[in-house]
C-alpha positions in Angstrom: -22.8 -42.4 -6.1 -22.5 -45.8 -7.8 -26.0 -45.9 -9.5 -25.2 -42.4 -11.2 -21.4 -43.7 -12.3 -23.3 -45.9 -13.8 -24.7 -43.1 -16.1 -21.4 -41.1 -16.6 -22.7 -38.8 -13.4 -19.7 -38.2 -11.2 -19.6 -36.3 -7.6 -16.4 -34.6 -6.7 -16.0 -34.7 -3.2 -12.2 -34.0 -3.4 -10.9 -30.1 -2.5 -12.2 -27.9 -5.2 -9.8 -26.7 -7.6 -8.0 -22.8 -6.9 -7.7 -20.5 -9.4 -6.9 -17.0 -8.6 -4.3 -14.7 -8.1 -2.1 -14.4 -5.1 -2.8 -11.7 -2.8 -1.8 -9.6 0.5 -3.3 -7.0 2.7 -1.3 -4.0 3.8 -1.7 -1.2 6.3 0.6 1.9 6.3 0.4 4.6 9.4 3.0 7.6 9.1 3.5 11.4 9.7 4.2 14.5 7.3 6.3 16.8 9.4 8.4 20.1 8.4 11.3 18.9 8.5 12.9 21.9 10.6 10.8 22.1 13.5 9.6 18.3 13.3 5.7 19.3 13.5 3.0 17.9 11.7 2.3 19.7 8.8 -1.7 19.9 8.0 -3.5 20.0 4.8 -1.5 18.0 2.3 -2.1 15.9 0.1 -0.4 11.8 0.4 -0.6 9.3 -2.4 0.2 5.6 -2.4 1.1 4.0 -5.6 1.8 0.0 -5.6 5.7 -0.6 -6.4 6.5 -3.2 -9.3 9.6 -4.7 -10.0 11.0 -6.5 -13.6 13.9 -7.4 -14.6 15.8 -5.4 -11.8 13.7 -2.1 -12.6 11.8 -0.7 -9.8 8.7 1.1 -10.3 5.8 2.5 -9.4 1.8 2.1 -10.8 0.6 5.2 -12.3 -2.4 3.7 -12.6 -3.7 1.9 -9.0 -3.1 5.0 -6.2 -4.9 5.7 -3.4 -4.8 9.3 -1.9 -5.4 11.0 1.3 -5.5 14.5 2.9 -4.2 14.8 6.1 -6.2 16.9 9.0 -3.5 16.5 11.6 -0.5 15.0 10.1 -1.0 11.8 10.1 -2.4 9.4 7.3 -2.9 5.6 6.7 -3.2 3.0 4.4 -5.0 -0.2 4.0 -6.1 -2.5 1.6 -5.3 -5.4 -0.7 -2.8 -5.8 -3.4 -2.0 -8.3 -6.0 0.9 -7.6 -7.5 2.4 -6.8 -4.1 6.1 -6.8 -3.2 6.5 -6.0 0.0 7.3 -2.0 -0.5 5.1 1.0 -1.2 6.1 4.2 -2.7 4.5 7.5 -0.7 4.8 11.1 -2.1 3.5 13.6 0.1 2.3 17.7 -2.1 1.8 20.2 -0.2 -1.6 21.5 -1.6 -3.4 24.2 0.5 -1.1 27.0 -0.5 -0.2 29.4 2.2 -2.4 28.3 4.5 -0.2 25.9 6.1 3.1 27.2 4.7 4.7 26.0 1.3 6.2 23.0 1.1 8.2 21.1 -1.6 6.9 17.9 -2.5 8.5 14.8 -1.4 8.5 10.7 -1.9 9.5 7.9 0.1 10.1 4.3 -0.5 8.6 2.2 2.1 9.3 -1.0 3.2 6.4 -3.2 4.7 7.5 -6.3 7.2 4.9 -9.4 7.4 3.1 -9.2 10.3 0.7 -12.1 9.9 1.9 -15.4 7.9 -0.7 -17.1 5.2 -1.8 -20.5 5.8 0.3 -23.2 3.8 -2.9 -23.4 1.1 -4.1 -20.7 -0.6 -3.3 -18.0 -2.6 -3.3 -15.3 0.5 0.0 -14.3 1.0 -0.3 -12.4 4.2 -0.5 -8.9 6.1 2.3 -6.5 5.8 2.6 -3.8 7.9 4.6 0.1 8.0 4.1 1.9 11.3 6.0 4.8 11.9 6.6 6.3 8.6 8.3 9.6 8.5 7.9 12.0 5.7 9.6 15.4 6.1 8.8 18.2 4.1 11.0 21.2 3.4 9.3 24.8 3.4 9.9 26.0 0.0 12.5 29.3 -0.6 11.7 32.8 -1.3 11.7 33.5 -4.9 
């Protein structure tokens, strides 16, 4: 190390600079349910959108979604975020016409809880988690 000093030739061996973005994961689990006879209602469709908030204003991406069809019910989430903020916005169409029933469409604002902290370093800002997430959907009236 001193010979190449001597030429202007240095060797960092400090921690590297960080430059990134901060980050968490997320993982939401729910249920789409008719909201009468509290079953699970098959065969619609569920889409996540990130939730941003400036100045006060809450609202929600239009452009990064992720979407899902449920089989059974049930649906989940997971992934990374960047801009996250500790909530996730859910709206649930019912899509399949009458095969399932008709339903009107529906969205929920969920709340995610930090399940897993971040080390003091680093631009990982933890995992947040939503079990439990109940979205009830009302069968649609007779025109």
């Amino acid at each position: 190390k001193s010979v190449l000093a001597l030429f202007g030739v240095t060797i960092f061996t400090a921690c590297p600079a960080m430059y990134g973005t901060p980050y968490a994961d997320y993982e939401i689990k729910g249920k789409v349910v008719d909201e009468i006879t509290k079953e699970p209602v098959k065969g619609v469709r569920v889409i996540k959108s990130e939730v941003l908030s400036s100045e006060g204003l809450i609202m929600f991406d239009e452009y990064n979604k992720d979407t899902l069809y449920t089989s059974d019910g049930t649906f989940m989430f997971s992934g990374r975020e960047y801009t996250f903020g500790g909530y996730s916005h859910i709206k649930v169409e019912d899509i399949d016409s009458l095969e399932n029933g008709l339903y009107e469409s529906n969205e929920v604002l969920v709340e995610l809880t930090q399940v897993k902290r971040p080390k003091p370093n680093g631009w990982f800002q933890g995992l947040y988690q939503a079990d439990n997430v109940m979205v009830e959907l009302s069968p649609k009236k007779s025109e």
